[in-house]
MILO-793962 format. One record per residue: residue in one letter; z, x, y of N, C-alpha, C in turn; residue number from 1. Coordinates in steps of 0.05 Angstrom, whole numbers, plus 32768, in hexadecimal, padded with zeros to 4 digits. Last residue first. Layout:
<sites>
['A' [Z X Y] [Z X Y] [Z X Y] NUM]
...
</sites>
This chain:
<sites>
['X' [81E2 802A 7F45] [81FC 801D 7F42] [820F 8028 7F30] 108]
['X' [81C2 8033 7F79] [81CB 803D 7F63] [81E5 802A 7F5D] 107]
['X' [8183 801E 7F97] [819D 8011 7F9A] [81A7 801B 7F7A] 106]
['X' [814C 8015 7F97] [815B 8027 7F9C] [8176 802B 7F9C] 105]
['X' [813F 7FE0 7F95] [813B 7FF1 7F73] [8145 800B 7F7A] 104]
['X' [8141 7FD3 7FC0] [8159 7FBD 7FB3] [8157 7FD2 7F94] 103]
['X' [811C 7FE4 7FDD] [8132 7FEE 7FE4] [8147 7FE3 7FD4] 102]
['X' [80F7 7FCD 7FC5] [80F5 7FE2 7FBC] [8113 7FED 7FC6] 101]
['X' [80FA 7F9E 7FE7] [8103 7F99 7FC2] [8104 7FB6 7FB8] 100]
['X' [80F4 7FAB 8013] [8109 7FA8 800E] [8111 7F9D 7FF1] 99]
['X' [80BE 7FBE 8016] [80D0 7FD2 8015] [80F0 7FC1 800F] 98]
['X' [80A3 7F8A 800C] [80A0 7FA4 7FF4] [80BC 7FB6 7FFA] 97]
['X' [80A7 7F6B 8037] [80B9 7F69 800E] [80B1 7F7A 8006] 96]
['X' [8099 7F8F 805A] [80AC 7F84 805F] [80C1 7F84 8042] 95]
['X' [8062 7F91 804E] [8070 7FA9 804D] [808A 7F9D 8052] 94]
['X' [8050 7F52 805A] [8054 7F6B 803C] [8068 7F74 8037] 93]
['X' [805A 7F49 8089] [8069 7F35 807F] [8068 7F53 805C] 92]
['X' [8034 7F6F 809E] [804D 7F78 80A3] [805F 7F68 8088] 91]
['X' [7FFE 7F50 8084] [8011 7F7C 807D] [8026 7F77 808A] 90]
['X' [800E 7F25 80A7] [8008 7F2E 8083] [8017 7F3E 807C] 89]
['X' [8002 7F35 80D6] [8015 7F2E 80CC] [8019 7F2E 80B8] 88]
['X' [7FC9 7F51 80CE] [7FDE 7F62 80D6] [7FFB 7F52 80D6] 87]
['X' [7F9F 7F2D 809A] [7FAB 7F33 80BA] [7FC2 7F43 80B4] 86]
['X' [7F9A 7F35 8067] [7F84 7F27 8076] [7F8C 7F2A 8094] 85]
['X' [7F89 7F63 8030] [7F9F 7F52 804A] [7F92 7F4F 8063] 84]
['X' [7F71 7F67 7FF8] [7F6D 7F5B 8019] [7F81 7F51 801A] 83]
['X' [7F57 7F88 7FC4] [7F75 7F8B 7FD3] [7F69 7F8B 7FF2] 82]
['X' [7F25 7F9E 7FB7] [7F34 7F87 7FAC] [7F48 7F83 7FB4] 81]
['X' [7F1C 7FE4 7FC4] [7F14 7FC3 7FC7] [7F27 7FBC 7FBA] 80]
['X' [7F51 8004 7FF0] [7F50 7FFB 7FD2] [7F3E 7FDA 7FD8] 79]
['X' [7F55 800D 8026] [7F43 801E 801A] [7F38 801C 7FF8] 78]
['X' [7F59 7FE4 8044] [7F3F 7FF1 8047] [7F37 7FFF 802B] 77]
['X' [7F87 7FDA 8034] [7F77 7FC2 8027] [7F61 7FC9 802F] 76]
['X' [7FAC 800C 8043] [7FA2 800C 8022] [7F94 7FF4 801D] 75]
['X' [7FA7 7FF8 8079] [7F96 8016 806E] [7F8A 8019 8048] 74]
['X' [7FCC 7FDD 8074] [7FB1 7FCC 807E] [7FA0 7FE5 8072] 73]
['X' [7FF4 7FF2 8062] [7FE9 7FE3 804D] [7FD4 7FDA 8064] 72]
['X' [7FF9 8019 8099] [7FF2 801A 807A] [7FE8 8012 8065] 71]
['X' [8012 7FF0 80BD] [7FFA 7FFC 80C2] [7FED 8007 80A5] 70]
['X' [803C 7FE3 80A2] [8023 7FCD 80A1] [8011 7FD6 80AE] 69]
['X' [805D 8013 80B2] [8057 800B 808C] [803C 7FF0 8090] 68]
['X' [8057 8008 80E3] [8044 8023 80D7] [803B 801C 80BB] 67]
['X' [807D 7FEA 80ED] [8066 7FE0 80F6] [8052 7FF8 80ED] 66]
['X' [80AC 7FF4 80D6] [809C 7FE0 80C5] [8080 7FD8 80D2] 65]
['X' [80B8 8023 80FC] [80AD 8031 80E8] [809C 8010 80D2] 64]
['X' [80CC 8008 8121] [80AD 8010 8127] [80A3 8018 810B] 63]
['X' [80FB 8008 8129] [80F4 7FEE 8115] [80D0 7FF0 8118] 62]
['X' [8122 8033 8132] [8115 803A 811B] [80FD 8020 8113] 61]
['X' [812A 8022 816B] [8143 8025 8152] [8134 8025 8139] 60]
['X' [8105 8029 818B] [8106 8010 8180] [8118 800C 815F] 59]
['X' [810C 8058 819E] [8113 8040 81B1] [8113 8026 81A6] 58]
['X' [80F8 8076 816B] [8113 8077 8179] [811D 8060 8192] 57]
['X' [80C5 8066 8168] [80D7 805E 814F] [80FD 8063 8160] 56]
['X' [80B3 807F 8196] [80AF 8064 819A] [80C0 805A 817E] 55]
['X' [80B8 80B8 818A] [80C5 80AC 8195] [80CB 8088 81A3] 54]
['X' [809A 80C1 8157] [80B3 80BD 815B] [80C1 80AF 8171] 53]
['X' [8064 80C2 814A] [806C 80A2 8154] [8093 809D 8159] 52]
['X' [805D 80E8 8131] [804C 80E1 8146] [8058 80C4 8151] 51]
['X' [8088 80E1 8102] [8085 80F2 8117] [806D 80EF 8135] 50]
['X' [8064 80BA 80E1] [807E 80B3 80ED] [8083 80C8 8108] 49]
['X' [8035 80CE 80DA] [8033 80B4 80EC] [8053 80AD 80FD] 48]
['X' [8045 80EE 80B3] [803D 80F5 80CF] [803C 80E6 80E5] 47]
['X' [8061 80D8 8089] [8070 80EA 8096] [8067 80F0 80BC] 46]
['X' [802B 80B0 8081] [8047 80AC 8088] [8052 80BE 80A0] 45]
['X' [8014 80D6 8061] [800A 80C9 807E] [801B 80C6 808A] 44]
['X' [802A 80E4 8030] [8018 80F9 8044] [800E 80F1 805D] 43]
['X' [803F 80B3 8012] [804B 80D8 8012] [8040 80E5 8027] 42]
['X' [8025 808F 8025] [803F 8090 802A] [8049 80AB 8022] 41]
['X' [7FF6 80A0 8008] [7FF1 8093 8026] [8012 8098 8039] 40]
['X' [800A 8097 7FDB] [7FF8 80A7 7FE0] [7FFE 80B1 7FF8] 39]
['X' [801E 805D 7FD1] [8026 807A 7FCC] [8021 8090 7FDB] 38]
['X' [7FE4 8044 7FDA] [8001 8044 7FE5] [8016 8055 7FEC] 37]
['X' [7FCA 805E 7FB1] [7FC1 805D 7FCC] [7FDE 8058 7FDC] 36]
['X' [7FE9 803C 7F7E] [7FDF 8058 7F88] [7FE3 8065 7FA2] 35]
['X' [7FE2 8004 7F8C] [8003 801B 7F94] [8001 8037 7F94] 34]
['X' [7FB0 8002 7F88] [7FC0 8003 7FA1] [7FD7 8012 7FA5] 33]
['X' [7FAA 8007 7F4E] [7F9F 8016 7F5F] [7FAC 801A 7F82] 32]
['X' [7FCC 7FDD 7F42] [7FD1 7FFF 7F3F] [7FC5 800B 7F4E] 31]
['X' [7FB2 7FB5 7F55] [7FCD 7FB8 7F66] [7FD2 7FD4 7F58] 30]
['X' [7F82 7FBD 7F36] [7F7E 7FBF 7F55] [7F99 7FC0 7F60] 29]
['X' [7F9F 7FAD 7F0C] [7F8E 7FC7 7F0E] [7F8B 7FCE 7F21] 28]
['X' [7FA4 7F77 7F0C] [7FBD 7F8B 7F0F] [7FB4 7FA3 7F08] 27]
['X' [7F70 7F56 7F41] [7F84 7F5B 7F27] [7F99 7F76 7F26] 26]
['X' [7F65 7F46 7F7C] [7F59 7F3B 7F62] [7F69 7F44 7F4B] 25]
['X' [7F97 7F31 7FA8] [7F91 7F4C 7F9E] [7F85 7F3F 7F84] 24]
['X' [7FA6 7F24 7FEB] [7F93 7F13 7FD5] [7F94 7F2F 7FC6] 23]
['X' [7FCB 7F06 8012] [7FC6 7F23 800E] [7FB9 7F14 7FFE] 22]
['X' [7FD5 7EE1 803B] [7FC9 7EEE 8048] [7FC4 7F04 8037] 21]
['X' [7FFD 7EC3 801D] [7FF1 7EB1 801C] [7FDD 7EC5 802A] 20]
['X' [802A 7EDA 7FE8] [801F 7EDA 8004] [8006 7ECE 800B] 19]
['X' [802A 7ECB 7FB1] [8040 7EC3 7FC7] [8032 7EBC 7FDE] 18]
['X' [8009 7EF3 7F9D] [7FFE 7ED0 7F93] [8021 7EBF 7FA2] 17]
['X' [800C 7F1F 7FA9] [7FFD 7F0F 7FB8] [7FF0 7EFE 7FAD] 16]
['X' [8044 7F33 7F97] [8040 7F23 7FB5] [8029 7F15 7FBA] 15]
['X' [803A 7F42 7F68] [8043 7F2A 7F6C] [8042 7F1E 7F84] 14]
['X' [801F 7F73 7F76] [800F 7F5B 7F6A] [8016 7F42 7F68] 13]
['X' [8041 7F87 7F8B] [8029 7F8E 7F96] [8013 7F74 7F94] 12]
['X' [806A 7F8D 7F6A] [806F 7F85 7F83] [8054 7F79 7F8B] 11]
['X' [804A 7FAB 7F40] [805B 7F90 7F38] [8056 7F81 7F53] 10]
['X' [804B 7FD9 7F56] [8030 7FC2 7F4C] [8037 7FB4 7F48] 9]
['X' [807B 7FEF 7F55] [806D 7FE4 7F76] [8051 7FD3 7F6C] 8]
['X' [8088 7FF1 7F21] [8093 7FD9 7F32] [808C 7FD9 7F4F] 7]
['X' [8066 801F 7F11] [8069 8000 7F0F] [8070 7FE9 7F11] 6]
['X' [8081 8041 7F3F] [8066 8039 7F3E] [805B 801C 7F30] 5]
['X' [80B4 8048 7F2F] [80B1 803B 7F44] [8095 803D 7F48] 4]
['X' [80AB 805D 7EF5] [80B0 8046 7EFF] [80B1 803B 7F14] 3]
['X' [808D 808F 7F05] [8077 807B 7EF8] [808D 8060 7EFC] 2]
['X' [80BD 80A6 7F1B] [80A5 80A3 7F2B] [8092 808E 7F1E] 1]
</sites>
């Protein structure tokens, strides 16, 4: 758990000297975020997903990347120092986050 925490600050922080729409002032503020992130993704998530089942079902699950960028817009409310500046952004985000995270899931 603490390592996939330090490697979502990693993520967190590396993207937004990539991305040209996220700005995060330092690597205290990307902890703090992955925090919140976390957070947000243990207890919101679940619900958002179920309230939104059946539109995730017509759209073969690809609704659920439109929730994960509903989220990080939630975690640039709610952590100062961490701005994503438009809803393409957060998606373009959540996009490399989950799939580098999906690449640290991967057993070998």
């Amino acid at each position: 758990m603490l390592r996939k925490l330090i490697i979502t600050t990693l993520i967190i922080f590396g993207l937004s000297y990539i991305l040209p729409g996220v700005n995060i002032n330092n690597v205290w503020t990307a902890l703090i975020a992955a925090i919140v992130l976390g957070l947000l993704n243990t207890f919101l998530k679940p619900i958002l997903l179920l309230f939104s089942l059946p539109v995730n079902i017509i759209t073969l699950g690809l609704f659920t990347f439109i929730i994960n960028a509903f989220i990080l817009l939630l975690v640039s409310y709610l952590v100062s120092g961490l701005e994503i500046i438009n809803f393409g952004s957060a998606l373009l985000f959540s996009l490399i986050i989950s799939f580098i995270n999906s690449l640290g899931n991967i057993r070998r």
